[in-house]
C-alpha positions as CSV (number, residue, x, y, z in Angstrom):
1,X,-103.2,-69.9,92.2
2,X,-104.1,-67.0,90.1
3,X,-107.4,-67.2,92.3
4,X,-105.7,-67.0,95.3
5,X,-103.6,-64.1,93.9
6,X,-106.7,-62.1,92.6
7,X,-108.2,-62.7,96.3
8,X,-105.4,-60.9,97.9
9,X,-104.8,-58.2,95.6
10,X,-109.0,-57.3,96.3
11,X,-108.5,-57.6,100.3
12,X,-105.1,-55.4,100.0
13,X,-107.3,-53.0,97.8
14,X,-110.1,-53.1,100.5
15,X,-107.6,-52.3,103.2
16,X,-106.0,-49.2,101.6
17,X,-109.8,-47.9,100.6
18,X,-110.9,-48.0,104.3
19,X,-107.7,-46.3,105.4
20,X,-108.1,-43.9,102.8
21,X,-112.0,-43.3,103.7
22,X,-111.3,-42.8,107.2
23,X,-108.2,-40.7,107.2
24,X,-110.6,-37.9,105.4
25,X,-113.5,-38.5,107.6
26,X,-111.3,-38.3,110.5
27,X,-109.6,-35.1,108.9
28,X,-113.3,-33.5,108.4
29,X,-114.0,-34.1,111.6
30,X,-110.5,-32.8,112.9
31,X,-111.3,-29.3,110.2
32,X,-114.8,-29.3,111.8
33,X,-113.5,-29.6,115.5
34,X,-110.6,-26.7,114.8
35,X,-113.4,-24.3,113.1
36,X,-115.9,-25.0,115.8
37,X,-113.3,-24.3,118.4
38,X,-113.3,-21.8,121.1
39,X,-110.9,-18.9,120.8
40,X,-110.8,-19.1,125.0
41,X,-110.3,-21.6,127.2
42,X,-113.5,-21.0,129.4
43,X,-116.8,-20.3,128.1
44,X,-119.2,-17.0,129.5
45,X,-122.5,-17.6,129.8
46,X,-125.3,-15.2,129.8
47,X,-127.1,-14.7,133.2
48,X,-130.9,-15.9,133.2
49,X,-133.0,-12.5,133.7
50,X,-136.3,-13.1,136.4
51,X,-139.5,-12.3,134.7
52,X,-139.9,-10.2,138.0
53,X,-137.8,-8.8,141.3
54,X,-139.2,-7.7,144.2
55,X,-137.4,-4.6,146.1
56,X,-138.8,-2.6,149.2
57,X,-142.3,-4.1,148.2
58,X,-142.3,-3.4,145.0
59,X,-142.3,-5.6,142.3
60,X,-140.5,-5.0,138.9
61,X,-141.4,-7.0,135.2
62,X,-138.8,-7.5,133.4
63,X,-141.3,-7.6,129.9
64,X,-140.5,-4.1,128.7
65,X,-137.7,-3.5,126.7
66,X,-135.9,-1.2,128.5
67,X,-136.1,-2.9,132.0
68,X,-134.7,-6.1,130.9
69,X,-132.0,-4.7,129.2
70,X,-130.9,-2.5,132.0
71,X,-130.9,-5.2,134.4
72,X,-129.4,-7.7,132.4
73,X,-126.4,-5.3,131.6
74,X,-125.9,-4.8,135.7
75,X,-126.5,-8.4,136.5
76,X,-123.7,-9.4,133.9
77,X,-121.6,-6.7,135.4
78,X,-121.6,-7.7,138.5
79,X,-121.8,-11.8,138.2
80,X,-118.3,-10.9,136.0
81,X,-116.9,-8.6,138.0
82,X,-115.7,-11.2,139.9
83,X,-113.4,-10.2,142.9
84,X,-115.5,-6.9,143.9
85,X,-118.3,-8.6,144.1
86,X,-116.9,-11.6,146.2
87,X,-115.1,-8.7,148.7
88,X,-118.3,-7.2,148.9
89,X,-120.4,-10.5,150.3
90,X,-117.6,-10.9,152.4
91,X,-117.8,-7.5,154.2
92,X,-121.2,-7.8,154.3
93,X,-120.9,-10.1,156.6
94,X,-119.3,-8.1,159.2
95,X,-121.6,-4.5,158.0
96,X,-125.2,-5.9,157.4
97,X,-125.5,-6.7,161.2
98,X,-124.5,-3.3,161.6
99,X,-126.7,-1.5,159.2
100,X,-129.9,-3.3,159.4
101,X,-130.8,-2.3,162.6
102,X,-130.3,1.5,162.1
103,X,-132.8,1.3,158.8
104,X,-135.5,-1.1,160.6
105,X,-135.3,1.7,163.6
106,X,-136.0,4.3,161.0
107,X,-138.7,2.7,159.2
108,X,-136.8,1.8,156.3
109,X,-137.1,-1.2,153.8
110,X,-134.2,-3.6,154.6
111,X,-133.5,-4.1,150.8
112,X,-132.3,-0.2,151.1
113,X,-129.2,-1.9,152.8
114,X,-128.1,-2.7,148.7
115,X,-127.9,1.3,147.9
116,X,-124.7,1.3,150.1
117,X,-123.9,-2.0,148.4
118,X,-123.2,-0.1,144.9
119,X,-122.2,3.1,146.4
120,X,-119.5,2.3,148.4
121,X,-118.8,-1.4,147.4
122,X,-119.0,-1.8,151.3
123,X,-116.0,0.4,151.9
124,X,-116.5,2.5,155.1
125,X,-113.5,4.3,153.6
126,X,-114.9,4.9,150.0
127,X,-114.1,8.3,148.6
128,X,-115.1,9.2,144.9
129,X,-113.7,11.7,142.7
130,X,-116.1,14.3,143.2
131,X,-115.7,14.2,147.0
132,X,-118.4,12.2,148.2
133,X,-116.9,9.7,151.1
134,X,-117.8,7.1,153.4
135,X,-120.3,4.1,153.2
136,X,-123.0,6.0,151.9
137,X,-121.0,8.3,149.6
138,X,-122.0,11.8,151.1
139,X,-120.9,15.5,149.9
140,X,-119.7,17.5,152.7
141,X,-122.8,19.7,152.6
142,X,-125.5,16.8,152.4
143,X,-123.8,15.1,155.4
144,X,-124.1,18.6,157.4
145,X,-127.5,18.9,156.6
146,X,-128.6,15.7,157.5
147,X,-127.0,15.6,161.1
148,X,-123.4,14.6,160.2
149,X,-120.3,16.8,161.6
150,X,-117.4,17.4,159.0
151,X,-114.8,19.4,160.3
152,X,-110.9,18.7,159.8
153,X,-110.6,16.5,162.6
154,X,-114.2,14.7,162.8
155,X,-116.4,13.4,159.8
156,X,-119.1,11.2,160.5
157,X,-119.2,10.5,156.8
158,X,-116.9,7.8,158.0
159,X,-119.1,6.4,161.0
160,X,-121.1,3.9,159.8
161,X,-123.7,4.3,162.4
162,X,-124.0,8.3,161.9
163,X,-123.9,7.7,158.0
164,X,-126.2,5.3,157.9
165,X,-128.7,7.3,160.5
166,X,-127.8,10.1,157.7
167,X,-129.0,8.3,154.9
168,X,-132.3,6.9,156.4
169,X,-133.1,10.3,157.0
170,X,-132.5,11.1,153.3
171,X,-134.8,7.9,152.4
172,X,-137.3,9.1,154.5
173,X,-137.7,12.4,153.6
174,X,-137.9,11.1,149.6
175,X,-140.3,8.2,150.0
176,X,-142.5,11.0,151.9
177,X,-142.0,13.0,148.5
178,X,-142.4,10.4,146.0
179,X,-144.3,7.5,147.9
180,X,-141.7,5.4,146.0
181,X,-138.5,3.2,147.1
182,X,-137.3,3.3,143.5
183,X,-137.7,7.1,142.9
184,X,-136.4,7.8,146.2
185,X,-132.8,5.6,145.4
186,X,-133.2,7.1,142.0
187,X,-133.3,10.6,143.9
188,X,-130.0,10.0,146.3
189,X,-127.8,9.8,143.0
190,X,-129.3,12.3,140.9
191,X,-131.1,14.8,144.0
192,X,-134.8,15.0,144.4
193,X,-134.5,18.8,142.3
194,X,-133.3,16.6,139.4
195,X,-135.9,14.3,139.6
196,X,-138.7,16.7,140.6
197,X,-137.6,18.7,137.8
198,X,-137.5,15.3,135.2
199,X,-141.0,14.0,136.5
200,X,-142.9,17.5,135.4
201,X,-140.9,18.3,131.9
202,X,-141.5,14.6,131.0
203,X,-145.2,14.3,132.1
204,X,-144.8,10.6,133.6
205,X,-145.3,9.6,137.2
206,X,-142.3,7.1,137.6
207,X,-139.5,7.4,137.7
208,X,-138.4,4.0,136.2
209,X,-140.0,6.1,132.6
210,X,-137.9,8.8,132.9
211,X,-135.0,9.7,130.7
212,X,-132.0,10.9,132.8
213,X,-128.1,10.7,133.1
214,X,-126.6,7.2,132.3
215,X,-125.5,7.0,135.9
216,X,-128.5,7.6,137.6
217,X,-130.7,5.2,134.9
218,X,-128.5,2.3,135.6
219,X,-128.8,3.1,139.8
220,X,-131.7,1.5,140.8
221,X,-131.3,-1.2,138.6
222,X,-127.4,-1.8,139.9
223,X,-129.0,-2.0,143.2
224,X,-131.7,-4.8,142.0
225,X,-128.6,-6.7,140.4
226,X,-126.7,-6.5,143.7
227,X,-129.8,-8.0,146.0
228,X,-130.3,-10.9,143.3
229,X,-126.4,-11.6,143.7
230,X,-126.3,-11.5,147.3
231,X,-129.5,-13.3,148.0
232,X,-127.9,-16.3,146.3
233,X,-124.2,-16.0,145.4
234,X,-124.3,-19.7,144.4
235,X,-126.0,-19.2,141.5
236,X,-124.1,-16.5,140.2
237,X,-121.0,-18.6,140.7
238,X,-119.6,-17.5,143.9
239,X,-118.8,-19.8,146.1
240,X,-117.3,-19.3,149.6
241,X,-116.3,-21.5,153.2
242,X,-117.8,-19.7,156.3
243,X,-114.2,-19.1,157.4
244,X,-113.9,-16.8,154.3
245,X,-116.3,-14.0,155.3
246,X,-115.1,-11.4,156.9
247,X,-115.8,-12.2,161.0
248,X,-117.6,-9.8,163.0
249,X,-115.7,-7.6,165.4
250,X,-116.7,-6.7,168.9
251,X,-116.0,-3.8,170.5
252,X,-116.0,-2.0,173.8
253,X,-117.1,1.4,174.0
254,X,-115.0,3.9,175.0
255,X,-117.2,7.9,175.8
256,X,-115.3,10.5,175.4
257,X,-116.2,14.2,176.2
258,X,-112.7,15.8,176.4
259,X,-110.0,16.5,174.3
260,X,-107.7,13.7,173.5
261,X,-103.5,15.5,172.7
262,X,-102.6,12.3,171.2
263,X,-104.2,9.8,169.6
264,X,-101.5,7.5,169.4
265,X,-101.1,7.6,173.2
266,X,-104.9,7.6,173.5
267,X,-104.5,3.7,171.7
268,X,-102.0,2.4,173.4
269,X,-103.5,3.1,176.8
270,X,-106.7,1.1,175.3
271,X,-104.4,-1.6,174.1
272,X,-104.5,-1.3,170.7
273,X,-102.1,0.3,167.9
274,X,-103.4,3.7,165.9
275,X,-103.7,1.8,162.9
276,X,-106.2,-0.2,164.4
277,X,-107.8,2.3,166.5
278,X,-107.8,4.2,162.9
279,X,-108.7,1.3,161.8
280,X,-112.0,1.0,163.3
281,X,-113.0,4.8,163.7
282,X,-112.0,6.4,160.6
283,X,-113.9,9.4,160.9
284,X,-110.8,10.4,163.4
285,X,-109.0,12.3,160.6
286,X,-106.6,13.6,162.6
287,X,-103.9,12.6,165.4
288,X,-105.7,14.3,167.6
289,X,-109.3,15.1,168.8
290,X,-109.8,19.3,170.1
291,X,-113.0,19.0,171.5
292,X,-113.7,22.4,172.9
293,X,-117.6,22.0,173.2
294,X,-117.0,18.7,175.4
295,X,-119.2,16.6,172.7
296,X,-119.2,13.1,173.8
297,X,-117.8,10.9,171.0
298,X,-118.2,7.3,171.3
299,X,-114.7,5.5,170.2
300,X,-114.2,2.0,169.4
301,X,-112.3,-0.5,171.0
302,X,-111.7,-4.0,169.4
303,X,-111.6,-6.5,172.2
304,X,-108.3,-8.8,171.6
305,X,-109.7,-11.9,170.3
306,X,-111.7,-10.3,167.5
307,X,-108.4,-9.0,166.0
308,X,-107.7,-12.5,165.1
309,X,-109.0,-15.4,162.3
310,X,-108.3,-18.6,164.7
311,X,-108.3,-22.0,162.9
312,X,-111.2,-23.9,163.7
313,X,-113.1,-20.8,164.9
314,X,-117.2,-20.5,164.1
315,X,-118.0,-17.5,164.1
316,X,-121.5,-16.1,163.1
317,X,-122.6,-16.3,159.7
318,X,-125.1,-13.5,158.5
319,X,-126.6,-15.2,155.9
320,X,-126.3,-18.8,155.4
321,X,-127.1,-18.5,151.6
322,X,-123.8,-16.9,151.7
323,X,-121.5,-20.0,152.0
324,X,-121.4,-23.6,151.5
325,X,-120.3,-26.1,153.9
């Protein structure tokens, strides 16, 4: 009996032990899992940096120092910056076709297409605080000089076709000075004086070595970010349906060489509203058009069924890398 007895009180002493053991294992593992615990619900991870990128035929290392940091700082920026960049694919999509054409016919470098990327964020209606408008981000002066009008009623700074004629003409002119794509972005932000003026004081011969204003350091480099990004969205962690891009529009072409009194009137005769004949050919900055040297402008009309996302509608996709199925 007192056997018995002794067994049971060993077992019931067994019992409480393990108990005991794992209630402060279990609480060092609950301790551990609270101070190991993230103070936000997602996690952020840092993006993978190519040992090289290749832009307008050149290729960039990523070994030195100072390039990797730069473009890891605007790859981060803009794989976090997460709903510009996702508008931006999604214009692109209706602008590339647009733009890609005008800089192959000029003899410029597709990639160049990316320098309107970070200007403008693909805003044909972009103005920055300094006064520098449209897709390309022209002053009023620069936009005159390179073939733009600006007046109170017409600026091309608007057009996307003018501006973007405008700006290969600018590329061109600074590759020709340079013999480099990169010095010749570097040059559109900062001005080819700057930059002339940088390369002698500093006694290098690129401009990647230069030491200049923060904004125009981080511009070519923003513009390397922006073509890694839109080359593959997907692994950057946008992901979009075709039907999300923004469709293509088509237009008719409407020549004008006249005055037109109203505007207004002018788009409800082509059967659309002002706002979308505004819409569509912004550099109208007025309600009306006083052409007294009868230029011929070239206004565009959206046709009807381009005004409208239909459900089940395929339109054209500019870049299949842009979308999954």
């Amino acid at each position: 009996m007192k056997r018995k007895a002794l067994l049971l009180t060993m077992i019931f002493i067994s019992i409480v032990a393990g108990i005991t053991i794992t209630a402060l294992i279990s609480g060092k593992d609950s301790d551990k899992a609270e101070a190991e615990k993230p103070y936000v619900l997602s996690m952020t991870a840092s993006v993978e940096i190519p040992d090289q990128v290749t832009f307008a035929g050149e290729t960039t290392t990523t070994e030195r120092y100072d390039i990797r940091e730069r473009l890891d700082r605007e790859l981060n920026t803009f794989t976090y910056m997460h709903g510009s960049t996702m508008l931006m694919i999604k214009r692109a999509n209706r602008l590339f076709p647009i733009i890609e054409p005008i800089l192959k016919r000029n003899g410029i470098p597709d990639d160049m297409k990316y320098l309107a990327v970070i200007e403008s964020n693909l805003d044909s209606d972009a103005k920055s605080p300094a006064g520098a408008i449209g897709l390309w981000q022209f002053m009023s002066s620069t936009a005159k000089e390179y073939g733009m009008e600006v007046t109170s009623e017409v600026d091309e700074r608007y057009n996307i076709e003018k501006s973007t004629i405008g700006a290969c003409r600018y590329l061109k002119s600074a590759y020709a000075k340079y013999g480099s794509w990169s010095a010749a972005s570097m040059s559109y932000n900062g001005g080819m004086a700057r930059i002339n003026s940088a390369l002698n004081n500093q006694e290098v011969e690129e401009a990647m070595d230069l030491w200049l204003v923060q904004e125009t350091t981080r511009y070519y480099y923003r513009m390397l970010a922006a073509k890694l990004i839109f080359e593959n969205p997907r692994d950057y962690g946008f992901v979009l349906k075709p039907e999300q891009l923004y469709k293509p529009i088509e237009f008719k072409e409407v020549k004008i060489s006249t005055s037109i009194p109203n505007l207004v009137t002018f788009a409800q005769q082509n059967g659309v509203t002002y706002a979308q004949l505004k819409d569509f050919n912004t550099w109208l900055r007025d309600d009306k058009l006083t052409n007294k040297n009868g230029k011929t402008y070239t206004i565009l009309i959206p046709t009807e069924e381009s005004l409208y996302y239909k459900k089940g509608e395929k339109y054209k996709i500019h870049n299949l890398n842009w979308t999954s199925p």
